[in-house]
N, C-alpha and C positions, 0 to 999 in steps of 0.2 A: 816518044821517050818517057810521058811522063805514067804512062800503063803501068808500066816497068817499076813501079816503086808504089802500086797500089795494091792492098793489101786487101782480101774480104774479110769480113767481120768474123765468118766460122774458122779464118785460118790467124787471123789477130788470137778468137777463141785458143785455138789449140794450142799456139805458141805459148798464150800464158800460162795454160794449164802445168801444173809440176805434180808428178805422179809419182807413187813411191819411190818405184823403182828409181827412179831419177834421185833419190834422196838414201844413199847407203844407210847410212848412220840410225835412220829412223827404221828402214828394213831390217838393222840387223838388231834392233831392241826388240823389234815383234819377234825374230826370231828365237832370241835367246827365256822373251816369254814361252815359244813351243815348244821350244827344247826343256823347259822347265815344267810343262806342265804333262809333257811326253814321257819324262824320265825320272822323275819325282815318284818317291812313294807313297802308296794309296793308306799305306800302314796297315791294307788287311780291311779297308771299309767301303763296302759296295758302293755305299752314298759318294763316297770322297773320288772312286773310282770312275765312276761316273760323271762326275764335274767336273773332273778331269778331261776326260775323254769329251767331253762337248763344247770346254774352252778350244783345246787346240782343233776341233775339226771346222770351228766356225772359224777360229782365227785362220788356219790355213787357206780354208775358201778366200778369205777376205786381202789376203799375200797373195793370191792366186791369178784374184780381180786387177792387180794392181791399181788401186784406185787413186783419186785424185785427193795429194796433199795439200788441206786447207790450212795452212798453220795462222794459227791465232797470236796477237801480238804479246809477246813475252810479258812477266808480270810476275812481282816477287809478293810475299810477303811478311813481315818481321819473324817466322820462324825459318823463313829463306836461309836465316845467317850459321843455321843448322848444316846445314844440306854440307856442304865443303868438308865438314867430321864427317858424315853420316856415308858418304861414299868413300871417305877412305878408309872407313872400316869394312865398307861392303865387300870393296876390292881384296880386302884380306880373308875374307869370309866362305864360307858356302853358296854364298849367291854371287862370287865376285864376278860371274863374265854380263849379269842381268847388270851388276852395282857401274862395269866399264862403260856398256852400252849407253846406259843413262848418262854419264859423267860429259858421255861427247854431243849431247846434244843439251844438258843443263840449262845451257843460257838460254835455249828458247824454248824454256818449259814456261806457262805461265800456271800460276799457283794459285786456288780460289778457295772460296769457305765451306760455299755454295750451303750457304741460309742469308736472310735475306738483311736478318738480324742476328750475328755470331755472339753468343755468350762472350762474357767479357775475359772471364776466367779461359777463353780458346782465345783471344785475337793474336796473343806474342806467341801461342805454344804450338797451332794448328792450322795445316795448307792442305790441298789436296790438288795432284794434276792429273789432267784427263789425257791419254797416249790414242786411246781409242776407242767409237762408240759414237751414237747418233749426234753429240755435240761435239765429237775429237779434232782432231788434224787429222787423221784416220776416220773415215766416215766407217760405220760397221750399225748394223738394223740391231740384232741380239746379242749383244756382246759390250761388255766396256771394261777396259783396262788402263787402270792408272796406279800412282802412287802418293801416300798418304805418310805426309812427315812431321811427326812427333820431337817438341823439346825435353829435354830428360825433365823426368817429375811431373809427368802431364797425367791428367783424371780425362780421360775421351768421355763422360755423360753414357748413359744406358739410351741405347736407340735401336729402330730395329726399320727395313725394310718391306714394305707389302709388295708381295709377285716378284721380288728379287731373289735370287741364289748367290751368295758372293761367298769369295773364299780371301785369306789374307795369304802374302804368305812373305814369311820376316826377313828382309836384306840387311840389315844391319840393327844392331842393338838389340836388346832382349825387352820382354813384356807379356805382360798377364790381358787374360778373356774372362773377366766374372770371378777375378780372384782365384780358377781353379788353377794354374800351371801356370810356370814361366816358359817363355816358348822363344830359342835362342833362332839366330840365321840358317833359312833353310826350312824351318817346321814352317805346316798350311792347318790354318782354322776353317772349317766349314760353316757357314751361319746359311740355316734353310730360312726362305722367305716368312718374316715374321718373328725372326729369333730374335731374342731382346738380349743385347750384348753391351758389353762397358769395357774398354780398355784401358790400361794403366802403364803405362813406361818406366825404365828404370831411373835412379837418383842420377844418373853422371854422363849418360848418356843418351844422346839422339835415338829414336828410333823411324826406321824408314822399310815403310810395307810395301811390297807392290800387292794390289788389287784385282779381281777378278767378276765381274757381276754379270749375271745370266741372268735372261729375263724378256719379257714383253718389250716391244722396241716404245710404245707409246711410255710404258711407267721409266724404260731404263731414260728417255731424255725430258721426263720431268718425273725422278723419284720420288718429289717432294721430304726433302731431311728434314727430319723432326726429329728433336731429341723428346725420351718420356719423362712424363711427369717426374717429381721428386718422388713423389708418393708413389707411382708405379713402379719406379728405379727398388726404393725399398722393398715393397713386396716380394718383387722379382727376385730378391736375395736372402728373405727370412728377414729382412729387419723390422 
């Protein structure tokens, strides 16, 4: 009788394994990533067209795999108290069915700085969560997609990515790249690997990006974030 209640270690394995599919909520945020990066316009730029077209085919591969969800223990942090504006305007928005998806799995996003030592001027205003990519709940080799939430009145430092391709692109609240344009919900920034970019957010409200970064699997899970010098920042802008 007591066979009967013995269990082997690969079949212990399997039971605990939780795989997307088993997890709607998380399936249907990649989703609404595909459909956003399928149906979105390239606005007429080879380059943009193209980034396009390489997020969704990897991420479809990777919905395909149904792989194994590792989720990581939730974790806020003082710009967290953002996030609750910042989806009800996405909901309202151009990005609102990305802004729903996210809303329903919120509480088990965990939110990081990811430097080792955050500028003190970023610890109340700036988080970032990882959905997908070599360190996600979503495992993925070349690919990572997350989001990146801004307190109104925030200065993002000039930085820039090596062997990375990332693109933003706005769910809620409006904000500038380098001071040239304000870019409402809905618009996509291209930054090719190496571009040295600065973000700025509006006076009154939140802003919240979702992410896209392409890239080498070794650099995309140790990008090393470095923000540039002062003195490089100025350059980079005529000052």
């Amino acid at each position: 009788m007591a066979d009967n209640f013995m269990v082997s270690g690969e079949q212990a394995t399997q039971a605990a394994q939780v795989r997307l599919m088993d997890c709607p909520n998380w399936m249907y945020l990649l989703r609404e990533f595909e459909t956003l990066y399928r149906y979105g316009s390239a606005g007429g730029s080879k380059l943009i067209r193209s980034h396009r077209k390489r997020v969704r085919e990897i991420l479809a591969t990777v919905i395909d795999a149904n792989p194994e969800l590792k989720r990581k223990s939730p974790q806020t942090k003082p710009v967290s108290v953002h996030l609750p504006r910042a989806l009800d305007l996405g909901e309202r928005g151009a990005v609102q069915g990305l802004a729903r998806a996210l809303s329903r799995i919120s509480d088990q996003l965990t939110w990081e700085y990811g430097y080792e030592r955050v500028p003190r001027a970023l610890q109340k205003k700036y988080a970032y969560c990882e959905i997908l990519g070599p360190r996600g709940p979503v495992y993925a080799e070349r690919l990572v997609l997350g989001f990146v939430l801004f307190a109104p009145k925030t200065t993002y430092p000039q930085h820039s990515h090596k062997e990375i391709e990332e693109s933003y692109i706005s769910v809620a609240g409006a904000w500038s790249e380098n001071d040239v344009a304000v870019h409402a919900p809905g618009s996509l920034i291209l930054n090719r690997p190496g571009d040295e970019h600065r973000i700025t957010t509006a006076d009154l409200e939140p802003c919240l990006l979702a992410y896209a970064w392409t890239g080498p699997e070794a650099r995309l899970t140790e990008p090393g974030m470095k923000l540039s010098s002062t003195r490089k920042a100025r350059v980079a802008h005529g000052i």
